[in-house]
C-alpha angles and dihedrals in degrees: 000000000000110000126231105233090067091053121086121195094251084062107049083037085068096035090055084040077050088054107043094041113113084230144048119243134224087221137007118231117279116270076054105049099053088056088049095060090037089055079058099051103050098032098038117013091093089053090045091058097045088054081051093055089038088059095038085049089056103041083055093065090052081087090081081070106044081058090051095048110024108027092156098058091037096112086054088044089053081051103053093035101055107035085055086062096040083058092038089052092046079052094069100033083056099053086043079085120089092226092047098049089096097058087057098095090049096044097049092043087053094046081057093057093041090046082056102041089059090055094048086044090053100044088049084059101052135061133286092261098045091048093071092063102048088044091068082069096075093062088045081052096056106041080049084058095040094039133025103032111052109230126168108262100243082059100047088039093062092040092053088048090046093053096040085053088047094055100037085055098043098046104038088052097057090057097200094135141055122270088242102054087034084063093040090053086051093053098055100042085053084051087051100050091035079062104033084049090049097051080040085054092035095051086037083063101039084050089051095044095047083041088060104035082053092052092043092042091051094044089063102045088050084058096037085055100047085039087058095043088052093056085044087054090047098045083057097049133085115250092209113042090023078236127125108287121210106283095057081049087054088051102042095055096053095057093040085046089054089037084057104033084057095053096040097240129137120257116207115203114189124194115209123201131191110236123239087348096165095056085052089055087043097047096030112028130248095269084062091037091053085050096054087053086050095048097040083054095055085048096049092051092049078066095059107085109147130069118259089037119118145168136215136188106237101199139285099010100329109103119184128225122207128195118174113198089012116132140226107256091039093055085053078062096048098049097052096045092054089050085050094045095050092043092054080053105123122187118208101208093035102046092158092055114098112189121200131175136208120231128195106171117185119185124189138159103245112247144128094291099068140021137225085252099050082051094053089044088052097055084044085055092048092042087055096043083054087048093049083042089068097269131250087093143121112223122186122209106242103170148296109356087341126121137181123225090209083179094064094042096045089054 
């Protein structure tokens, strides 16, 4: 699958033109083609080379033949033969090179009109009757070319013509047959490569037209993906204050519990409460009293300076802090600093209205002995003992039925 951060929109814009087009085209516009090739280059180049030693390979043990029906050129034959694969084999050494890949397509159009040229030759060399045989190579040859070792057309189509020329010159020269059945031989080797140049054109297409339904394929599943993480990420923020809301706090403590739990440190939750918030939505209105949750939010993120940190609105006007790593004296620090930071809040518009917020703060180190849910009851225990204690506090969780006014001892 082509991936997306190597697409520009240019380039999906003309694959989607290519699609939609009534006719195939030889060659895409530019920005495509050169993926195209580049597709090529980087998904089949490596299988392309091994058909080309596969053929090599077999053209060498033509040789078995050459020793059957010209003996007496087989030395020549071992010649031409082999230095044809030492050459072959420096070829794809060569290409195995990133600044010689885009002489690929020349070079192996040119090692199929070699290949040719040292059957023609052969069969120049040996008898009459032995040139019949070696003549049925040039059409191998061909449907190899057309077929098996996709080649752009334009590639496959000169080296066809080359070889054809190669033949027609080579042959009619040697004059060892009649001009019918000269003719006769040249009409079946252009039926050949008309053949073996419409099946090239024909895979060349289906190759285009697989190269840009993938692209486009893969386009849209890359949209359809970041579409899909972008609905996870709104289903986990807050409407209202464009914060967390309450299942991505859910699902962030329970990584940062496992993160701490793992490395043995302690993790502090505190739960924040708006003071008196229902006498803000009765006095002031619900348009004021959604501007003081939004406000307190953006407060409330201003506290959070260290990575890992995070806040979430809980629900209604309760908001959670989490600070993984982050220890207990520290957190009393914490807690304090966010009730502070919510009772120096001052709105313009509302300058009678005096907004105050509960704290209960609980740290522990995660193990066997306590949950995630016994901290997050714990910092619930310490919120409402701030509430009982007159509000406006910052109570810290100290044990087993124990609780800190951080605001007192701050003082």
């Amino acid at each position: 699958m082509l991936k997306r951060s190597v697409l520009s929109d240019d380039v999906v814009q003309q694959a989607l033109s290519v699609m939609s087009a009534k006719h195939r085209v030889a060659q895409f516009p530019r920005l495509l083609e050169e993926h195209f090739h580049a597709s090529f280059f980087r998904d089949q180049l490596s299988l392309v080379r091994r058909y080309l030693l596969l053929g090599a390979l077999v053209f060498l043990c033509y040789l078995v033949s050459d020793f059957l029906r010209i003996p007496e050129l087989f030395e020549y034959a071992v010649v031409l033969r082999v230095s044809f694969f030492c050459l072959f084999l420096f070829f794809l050494w060569l290409v195995r090179k990133p600044k010689f890949k885009p002489l690929f397509y020349y070079l192996a159009a040119l090692s199929g009109v070699a290949a040719n040229g040292v059957v023609v030759e052969l069969g120049r060399q040996a008898t009459l009757l032995e040139n019949y045989h070696y003549q049925s190579g040039t059409p191998i040859v061909i449907m190899a070319i057309c077929t098996f070792f996709k080649l752009p057309f334009k590639y496959v189509l000169v080296a066809v013509l080359l070889m054809l020329a190669n033949y027609v010159f080579v042959v009619g020269q040697m004059g060892l047959m009649p001009d019918v059945i000269l003719i006769n031989n040249y009409a079946v080797f252009l039926g050949i490569s008309v053949i073996g140049l419409i099946a090239a054109f024909q895979l060349e297409q289906d190759r285009r037209m697989n190269f840009v339904h993938r692209l486009v394929l893969g386009d849209e599943r890359e949209n359809l993906q970041q579409a899909k993480v972008a609905l996870e990420q709104l289903t986990k923020i807050d409407p209202l204050t464009s914060i967390h809301n309450r299942l991505y706090f859910e699902e962030q403590l329970d990584l940062e519990w496992t993160y701490c739990a793992n490395n043995e440190i302690p993790i502090t939750l505190m739960m924040i409460d708006v003071d008196h918030f229902k006498s803000v939505n009765d006095n002031y209105g619900h348009q004021v009293g959604d501007q003081v949750i939004r406000v307190v939010a953006e407060t409330l993120e201003k506290q959070v300076r260290r990575s890992g940190d995070f806040v979430a609105r809980y629900g209604g006007e309760e908001f959670v802090l989490v600070c993984p790593s982050m220890p207990v004296d520290v957190a009393a620090v914490m807690a304090e600093s966010v009730r502070k930071a919510i009772q120096g809040l001052v709105f313009e518009h509302n300058s009678s209205l005096v907004l105050t917020a509960s704290v209960g703060a609980a740290t522990a180190i995660p193990d066997s002995s306590i949950s995630r849910n016994q901290l997050v009851k714990r910092a619930d225990e310490a919120l409402y003992h701030g509430k009982e204690q007159g509000r406006n506090r910052s109570i810290l969780w100290t044990g087993q039925d124990g609780f800190a006014d951080q605001q007192l001892s701050l003082l």
